[in-house]
C-alpha positions as CSV (number, residue, x, y, z in Angstrom):
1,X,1.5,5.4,-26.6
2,X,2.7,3.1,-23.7
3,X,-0.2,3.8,-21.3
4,X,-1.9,1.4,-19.8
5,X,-5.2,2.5,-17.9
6,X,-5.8,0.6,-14.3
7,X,-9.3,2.0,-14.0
8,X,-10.5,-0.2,-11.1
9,X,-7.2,1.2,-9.1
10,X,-8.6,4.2,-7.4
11,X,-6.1,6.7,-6.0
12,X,-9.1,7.8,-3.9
13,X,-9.0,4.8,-1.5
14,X,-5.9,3.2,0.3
15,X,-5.8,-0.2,-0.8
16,X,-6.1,1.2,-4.9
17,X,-3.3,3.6,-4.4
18,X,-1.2,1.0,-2.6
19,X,-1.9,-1.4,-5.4
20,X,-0.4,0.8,-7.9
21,X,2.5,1.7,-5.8
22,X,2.6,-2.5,-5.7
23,X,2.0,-2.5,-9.9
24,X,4.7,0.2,-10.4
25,X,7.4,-1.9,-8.2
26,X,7.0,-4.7,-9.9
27,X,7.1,-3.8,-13.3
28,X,10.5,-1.9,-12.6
29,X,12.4,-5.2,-12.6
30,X,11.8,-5.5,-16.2
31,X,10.9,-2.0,-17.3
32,X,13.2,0.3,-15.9
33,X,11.3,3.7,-17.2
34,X,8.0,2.1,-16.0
35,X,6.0,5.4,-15.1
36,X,2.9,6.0,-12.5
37,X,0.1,8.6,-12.9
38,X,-3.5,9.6,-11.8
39,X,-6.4,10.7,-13.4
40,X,-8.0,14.2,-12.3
41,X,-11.2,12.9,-12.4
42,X,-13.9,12.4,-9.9
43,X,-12.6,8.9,-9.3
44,X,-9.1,9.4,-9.8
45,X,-7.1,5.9,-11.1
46,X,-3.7,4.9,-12.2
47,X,-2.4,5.2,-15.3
48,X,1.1,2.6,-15.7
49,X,3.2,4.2,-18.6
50,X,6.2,2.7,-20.1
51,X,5.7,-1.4,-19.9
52,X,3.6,-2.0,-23.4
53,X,0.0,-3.3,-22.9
54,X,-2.0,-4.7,-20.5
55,X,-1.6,-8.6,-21.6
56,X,2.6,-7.6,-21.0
57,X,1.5,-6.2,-17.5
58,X,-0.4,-9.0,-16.7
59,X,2.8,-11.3,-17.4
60,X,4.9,-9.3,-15.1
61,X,2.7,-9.6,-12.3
62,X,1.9,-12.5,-12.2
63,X,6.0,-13.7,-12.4
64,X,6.9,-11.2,-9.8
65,X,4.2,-12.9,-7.5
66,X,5.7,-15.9,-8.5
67,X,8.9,-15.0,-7.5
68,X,8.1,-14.1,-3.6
69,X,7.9,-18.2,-3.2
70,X,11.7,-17.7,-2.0
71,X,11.5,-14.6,-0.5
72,X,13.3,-14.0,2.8
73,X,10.9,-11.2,3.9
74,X,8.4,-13.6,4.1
75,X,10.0,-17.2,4.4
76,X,12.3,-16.8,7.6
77,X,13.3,-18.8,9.5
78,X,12.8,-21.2,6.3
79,X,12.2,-24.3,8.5
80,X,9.1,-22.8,9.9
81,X,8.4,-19.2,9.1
82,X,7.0,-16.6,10.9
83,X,3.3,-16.4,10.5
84,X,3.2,-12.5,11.6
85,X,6.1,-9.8,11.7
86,X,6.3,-9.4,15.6
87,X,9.2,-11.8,16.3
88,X,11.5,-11.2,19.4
89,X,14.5,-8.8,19.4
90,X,16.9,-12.1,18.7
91,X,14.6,-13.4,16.0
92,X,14.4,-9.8,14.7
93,X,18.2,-9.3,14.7
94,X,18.8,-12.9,12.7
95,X,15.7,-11.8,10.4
96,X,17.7,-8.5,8.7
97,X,20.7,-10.4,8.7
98,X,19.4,-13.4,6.7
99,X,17.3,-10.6,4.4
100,X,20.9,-8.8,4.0
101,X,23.3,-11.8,3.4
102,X,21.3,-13.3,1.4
103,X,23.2,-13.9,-2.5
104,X,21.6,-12.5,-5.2
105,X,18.1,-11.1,-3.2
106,X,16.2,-8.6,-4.9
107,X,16.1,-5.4,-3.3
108,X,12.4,-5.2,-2.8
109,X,12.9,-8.1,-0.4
110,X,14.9,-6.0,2.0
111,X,12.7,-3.0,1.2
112,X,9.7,-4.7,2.2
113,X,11.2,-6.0,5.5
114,X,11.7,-2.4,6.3
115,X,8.5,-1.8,5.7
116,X,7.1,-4.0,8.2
117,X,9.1,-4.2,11.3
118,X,12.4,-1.6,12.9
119,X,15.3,-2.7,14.8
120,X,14.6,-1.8,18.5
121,X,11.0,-0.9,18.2
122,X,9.1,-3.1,20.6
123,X,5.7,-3.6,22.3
124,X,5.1,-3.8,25.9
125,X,5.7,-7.9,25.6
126,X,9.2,-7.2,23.6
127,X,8.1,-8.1,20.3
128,X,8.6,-6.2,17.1
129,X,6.3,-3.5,17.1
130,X,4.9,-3.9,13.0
131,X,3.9,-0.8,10.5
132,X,0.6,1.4,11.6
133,X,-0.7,-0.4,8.5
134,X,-1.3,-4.1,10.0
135,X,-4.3,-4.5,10.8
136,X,-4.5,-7.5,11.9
137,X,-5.6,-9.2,15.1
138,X,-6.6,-12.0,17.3
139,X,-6.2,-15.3,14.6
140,X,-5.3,-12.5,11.3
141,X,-1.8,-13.4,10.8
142,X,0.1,-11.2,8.5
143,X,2.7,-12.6,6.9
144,X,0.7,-16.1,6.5
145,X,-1.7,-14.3,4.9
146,X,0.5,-12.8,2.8
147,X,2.1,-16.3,1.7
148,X,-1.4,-17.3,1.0
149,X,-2.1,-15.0,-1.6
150,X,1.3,-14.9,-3.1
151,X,0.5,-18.9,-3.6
152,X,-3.4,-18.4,-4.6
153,X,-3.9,-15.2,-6.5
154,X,-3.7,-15.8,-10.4
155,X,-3.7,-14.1,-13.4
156,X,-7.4,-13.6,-13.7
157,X,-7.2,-12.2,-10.4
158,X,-4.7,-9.7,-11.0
159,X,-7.0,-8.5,-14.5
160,X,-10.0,-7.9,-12.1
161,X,-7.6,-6.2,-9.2
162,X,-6.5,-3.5,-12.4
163,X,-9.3,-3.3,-14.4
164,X,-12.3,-4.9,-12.2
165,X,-15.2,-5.3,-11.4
166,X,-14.1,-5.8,-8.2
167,X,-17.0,-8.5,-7.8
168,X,-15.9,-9.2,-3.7
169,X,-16.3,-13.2,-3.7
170,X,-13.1,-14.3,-2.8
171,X,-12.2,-15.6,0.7
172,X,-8.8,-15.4,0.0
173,X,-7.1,-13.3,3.0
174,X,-7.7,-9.6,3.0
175,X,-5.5,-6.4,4.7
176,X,-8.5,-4.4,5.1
177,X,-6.9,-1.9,3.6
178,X,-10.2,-1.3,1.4
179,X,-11.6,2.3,2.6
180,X,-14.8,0.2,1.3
181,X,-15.1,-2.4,3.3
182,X,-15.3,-0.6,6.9
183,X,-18.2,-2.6,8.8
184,X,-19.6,-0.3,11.4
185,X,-22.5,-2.1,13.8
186,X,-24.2,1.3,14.1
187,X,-25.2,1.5,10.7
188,X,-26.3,-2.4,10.3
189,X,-28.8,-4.5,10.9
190,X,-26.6,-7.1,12.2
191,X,-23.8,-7.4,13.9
192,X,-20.9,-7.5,10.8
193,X,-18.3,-9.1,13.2
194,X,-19.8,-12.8,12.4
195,X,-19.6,-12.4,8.5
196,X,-17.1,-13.9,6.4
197,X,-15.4,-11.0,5.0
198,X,-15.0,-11.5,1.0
199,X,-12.6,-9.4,-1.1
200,X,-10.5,-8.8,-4.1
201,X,-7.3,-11.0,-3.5
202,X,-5.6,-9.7,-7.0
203,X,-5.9,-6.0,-5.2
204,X,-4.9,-7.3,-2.0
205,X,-2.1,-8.8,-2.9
206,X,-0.5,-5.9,-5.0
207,X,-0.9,-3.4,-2.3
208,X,1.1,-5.7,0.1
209,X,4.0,-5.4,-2.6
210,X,3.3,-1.5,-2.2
211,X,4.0,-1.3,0.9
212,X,7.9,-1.4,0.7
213,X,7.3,2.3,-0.5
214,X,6.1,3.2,3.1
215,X,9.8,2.2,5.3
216,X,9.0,2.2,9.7
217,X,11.6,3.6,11.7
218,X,12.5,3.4,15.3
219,X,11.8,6.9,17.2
220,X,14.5,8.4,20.2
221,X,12.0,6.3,22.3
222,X,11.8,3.6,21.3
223,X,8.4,3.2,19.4
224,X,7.6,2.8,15.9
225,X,6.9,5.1,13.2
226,X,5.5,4.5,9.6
227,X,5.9,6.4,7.2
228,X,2.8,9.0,6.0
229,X,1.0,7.9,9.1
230,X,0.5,9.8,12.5
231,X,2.1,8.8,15.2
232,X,-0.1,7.1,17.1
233,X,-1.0,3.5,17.1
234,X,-5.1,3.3,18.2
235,X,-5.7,6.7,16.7
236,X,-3.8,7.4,13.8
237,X,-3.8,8.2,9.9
238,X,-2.3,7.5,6.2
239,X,-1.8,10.4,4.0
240,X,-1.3,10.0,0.1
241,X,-0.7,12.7,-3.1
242,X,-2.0,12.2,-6.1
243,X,-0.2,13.5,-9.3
244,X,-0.7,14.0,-12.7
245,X,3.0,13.6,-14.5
246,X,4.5,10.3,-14.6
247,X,6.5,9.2,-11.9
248,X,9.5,6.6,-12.0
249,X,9.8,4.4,-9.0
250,X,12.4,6.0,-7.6
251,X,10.7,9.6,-7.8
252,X,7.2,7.9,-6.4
253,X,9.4,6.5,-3.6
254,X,10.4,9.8,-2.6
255,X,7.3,12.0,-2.8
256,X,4.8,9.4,-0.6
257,X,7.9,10.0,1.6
258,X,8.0,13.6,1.4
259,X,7.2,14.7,4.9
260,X,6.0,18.2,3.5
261,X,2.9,16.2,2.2
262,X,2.5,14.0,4.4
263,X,2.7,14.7,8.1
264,X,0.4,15.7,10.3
265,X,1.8,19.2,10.4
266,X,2.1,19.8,6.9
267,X,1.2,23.2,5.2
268,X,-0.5,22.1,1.9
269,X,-0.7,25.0,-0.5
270,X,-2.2,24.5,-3.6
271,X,0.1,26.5,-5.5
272,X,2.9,24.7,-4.6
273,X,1.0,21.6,-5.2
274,X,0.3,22.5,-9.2
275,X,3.5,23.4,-9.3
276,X,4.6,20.1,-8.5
277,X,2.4,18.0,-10.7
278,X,0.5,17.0,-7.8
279,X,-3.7,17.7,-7.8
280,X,-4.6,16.7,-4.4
281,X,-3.2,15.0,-1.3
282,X,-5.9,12.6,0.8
283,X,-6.0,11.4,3.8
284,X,-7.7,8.4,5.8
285,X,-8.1,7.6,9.3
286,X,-6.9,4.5,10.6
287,X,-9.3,2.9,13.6
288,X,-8.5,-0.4,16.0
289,X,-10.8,-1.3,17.9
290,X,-10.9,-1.7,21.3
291,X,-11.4,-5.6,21.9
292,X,-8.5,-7.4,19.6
293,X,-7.0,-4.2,18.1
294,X,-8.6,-4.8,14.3
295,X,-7.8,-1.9,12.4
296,X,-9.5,-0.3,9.3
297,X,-9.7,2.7,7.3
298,X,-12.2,5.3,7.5
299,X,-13.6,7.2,4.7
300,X,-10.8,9.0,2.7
301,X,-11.5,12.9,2.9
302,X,-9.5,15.4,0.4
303,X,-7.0,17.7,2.6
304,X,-5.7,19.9,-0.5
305,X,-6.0,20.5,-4.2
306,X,-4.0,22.0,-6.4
307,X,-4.9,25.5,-8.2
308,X,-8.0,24.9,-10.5
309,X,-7.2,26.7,-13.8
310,X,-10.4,28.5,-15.1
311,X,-11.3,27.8,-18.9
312,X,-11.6,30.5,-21.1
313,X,-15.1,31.8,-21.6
314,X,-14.2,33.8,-24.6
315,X,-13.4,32.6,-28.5
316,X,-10.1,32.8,-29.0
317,X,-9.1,35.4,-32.0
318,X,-7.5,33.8,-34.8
């Protein structure tokens, strides 16, 4: 009776399902058995259970956006804060410490840090190598992007990130996390690269706070790997479940993690998969290009479903 449909947050495109993720997070501060589902549908979308209705979601949000305004994840150093998350090993060091010291932070604020950048994992100029899942390049910066919607989105935007149209006329920053929004020159008339890119901030937004489910770690190496994503940086790829019984954070946490789902070796067998209350795990593959490093998605494709039970085609005796 708690249900709340999210019908414009897609589980069958990156930035939707990362949204939810975002949506789930935030309403556990204040609804402890908050619950996340899917749809088995064509165009699978969430389904938020245990947090009352949508106007009561809504108000959550929009204070837990609020909130981020003193967020060490993205407010360090607080005299003049990092405008992307590939500080120096020093920088890096004092960054965890201030994110771990700090009285009274929320948890999420930690979690997200470890969701961006790993101890020890650096590029070939020493910086913080960041998750698979920035995209950003040449003037994109991502945590002053971040800040920017954190400051801008409002309430209206974050009814039309759940329950849309998503109508695509904001300039507010954008991830391009949307599966949707890949511009590819061989299919154009025009070259995409000089257009203004406008997109759903509201969405945007919420599937940044999603992205503390997806921790990066620092490989025997040296280099950086992200959870649910291959391995490597120019080629790689996000893999997601979908499931149909509700999921508490902490349980959602752990099966996007789940490495028997999600890596690139996995052995998906739809038996296994309806017995787990799961109905189909997707994946999408991430491309940078060549000049600047820009990333995007590519078009999600379906990897496994679960067992499809038949429907009787006989009257049941009574």
């Amino acid at each position: 009776m708690n249900d709340v449909d999210l019908p414009a947050l897609s589980g069958a495109n990156p930035v939707g399902f990362l949204a939810a993720l975002g949506v789930l997070d935030a309403a556990f501060a204040t609804h402890p058995d908050a619950s996340l589902r899917w749809t088995d549908e064509l165009v699978p979308h969430a389904v938020l259970g245990g947090t009352g209705d949508l106007d009561l979601v809504l108000d959550v949000l929009d204070q837990d956006r609020a909130e981020w305004a003193v967020s060490t994840a993205l407010h360090f150093p607080p005299d003049s804060p990092l405008n992307d998350a590939k500080p120096d090993g020093r920088l890096l060091r004092r960054w965890f410490e201030a994110a771990a010291d700090k009285a009274g932070a929320p948890q999420h604020d930690v979690d997200l840090l470890c969701a961006m950048v790993a101890e020890g994992a650096f590029d070939g100029n020493q910086k913080a190598k960041p998750t698979h899942l920035h995209f950003m390049a040449g003037q994109q910066q991502f945590l002053e992007m971040a800040r920017t919607l954190a400051s801008s989105v409002d309430r209206e935007r974050l009814r039309e990130a759940l329950c849309g149209p998503w109508v695509y006329d904001s300039p507010l920053p954008s991830f391009s996390w949307d599966a949707r929004g890949e511009r590819i020159y061989a299919v154009r008339a025009t070259n995409p690269s000089k257009e203004k890119r406008l997109g759903v901030p509201g969405a945007d937004w919420l599937a940044f706070r999603g992205l503390l489910f997806y921790p990066v770690t620092r490989t025997v190496n040296g280099s950086l790997r992200t959870t649910a994503c291959d391995s490597q940086w120019k080629r790689s790829a996000f893999r997601w479940p979908l499931w149909s019984v509700p999921g508490r954070r902490d349980a959602v946490r752990s099966l996007v993690a789940d490495r028997t789902l999600i890596s690139d070796g996995a052995r998906l067998r739809a038996e296994v998969l309806d017995a787990r209350g799961i109905f189909s795990v997707l994946r999408a593959p991430i491309r940078r290009t060549d000049q600047g490093g820009y990333g995007s998605f590519g078009s999600p494709e379906v990897l496994a479903r679960a067992v499809v039970t038949e429907l009787a085609t006989e009257p049941v005796s009574t």
